[in-house]
N, C-alpha and C positions, 0 to 999 in steps of 0.2 A: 504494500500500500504506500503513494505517496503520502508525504505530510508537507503541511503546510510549505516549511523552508523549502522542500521540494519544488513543489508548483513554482513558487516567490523567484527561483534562481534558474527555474527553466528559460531559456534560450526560443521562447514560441514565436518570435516577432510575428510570425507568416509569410507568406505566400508573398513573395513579388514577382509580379511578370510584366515583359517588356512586349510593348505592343508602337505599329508603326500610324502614325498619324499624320498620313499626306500631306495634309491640309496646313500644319504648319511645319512641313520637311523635316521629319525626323520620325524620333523613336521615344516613347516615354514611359516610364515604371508606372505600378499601382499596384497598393498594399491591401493586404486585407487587416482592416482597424482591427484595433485595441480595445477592449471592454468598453473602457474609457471615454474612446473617440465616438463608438458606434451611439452611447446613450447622449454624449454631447451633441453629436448632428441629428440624433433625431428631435432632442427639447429644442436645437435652433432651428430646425424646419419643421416643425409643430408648431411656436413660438413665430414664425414668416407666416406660415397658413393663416393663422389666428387674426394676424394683424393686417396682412394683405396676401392672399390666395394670388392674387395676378403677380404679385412682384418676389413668390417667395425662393424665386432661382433652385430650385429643386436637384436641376444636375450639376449645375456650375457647386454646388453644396457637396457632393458627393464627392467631385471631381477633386476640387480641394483639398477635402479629408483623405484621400487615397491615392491622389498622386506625388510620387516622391522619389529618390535619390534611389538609388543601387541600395544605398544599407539601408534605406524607410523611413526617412528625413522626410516628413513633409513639403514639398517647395510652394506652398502656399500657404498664408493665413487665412482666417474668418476675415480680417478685415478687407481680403482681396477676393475674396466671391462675388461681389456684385461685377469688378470688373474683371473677369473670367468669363463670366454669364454673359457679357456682349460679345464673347470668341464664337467664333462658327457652328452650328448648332449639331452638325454632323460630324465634328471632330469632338463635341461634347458628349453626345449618342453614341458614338463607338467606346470613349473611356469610361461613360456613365453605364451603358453594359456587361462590359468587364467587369468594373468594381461590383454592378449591384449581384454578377451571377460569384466571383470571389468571395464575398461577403454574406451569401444567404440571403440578400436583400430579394424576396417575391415582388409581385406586384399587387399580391394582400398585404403584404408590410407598407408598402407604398399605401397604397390606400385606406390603411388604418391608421397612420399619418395626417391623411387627409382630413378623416372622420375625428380624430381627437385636435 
C-alpha cells in the first residue's frame, strides 16, 4: 500500500504531448492539469458563465491551463486568456481537443459547467 509520503513525492506531472499547429508555424506541448489546476479552471469558467456566458473564452481557458514547456511550465497566465481567445479559432479547437480528451474533460463536464 502506498502512504501518504508516497503519493506527496511521486513524480505524476502527466502526460505531455507535442502537437503541430499550422496556423501559427510550429509545434506546441499540452499537459494534462494538476488537481489543483483542473478545480481552478473550472471555479474560473463557472465564475465567466455566471457573469457573462458570451465573453467566458471557454477554450482560450483551457488552452492556457494546459499549454506548456517540455517539462509543464505553463506558458501562459489567467491574466493572458482573454488575449489568447482573439488567436485563431481553429488552432484553439485543435489544442482545446487535445487537452479536453488528455484530461477527461467530456462534453457532460463541459456542460455541467454551463449548468452551474
Amino acid at each position: 500500500m502506498l502512504s501518504a509520503d508516497d503519493i506527496l513525492k511521486s513524480p505524476d506531472i502527466g502526460e505531455i504531448k507535442t502537437i503541430k499547429v499550422p496556423e501559427w508555424g510550429g509545434e506546441v506541448c499540452v499537459k494534462v492539469m494538476s488537481g489543483a489546476e483542473r478545480d481552478r479552471w473550472e471555479i474560473m469558467q463557472t465564475t465567466a458563465l455566471r457573469k457573462n456566458p458570451a465573453s467566458a473564452n471557454i477554450r482560450a481557458g483551457l488552452c492556457a491551463v494546459t499549454l506548456c514547456d517540455e517539462k509543464g511550465q505553463r506558458l501562459f497566465t489567467d491574466l493572458q486568456i482573454e488575449e489568447l481567445g482573439k488567436k485563431s479559432s481553429i488552432a484553439l479547437d485543435r489544442i482545446f481537443a487535445v487537452a479536453q480528451r488528455m484530461n477527461k474533460l467530456s462534453n457532460a463536464d463541459l456542460e455541467e459547467l454551463e449548468k452551474n
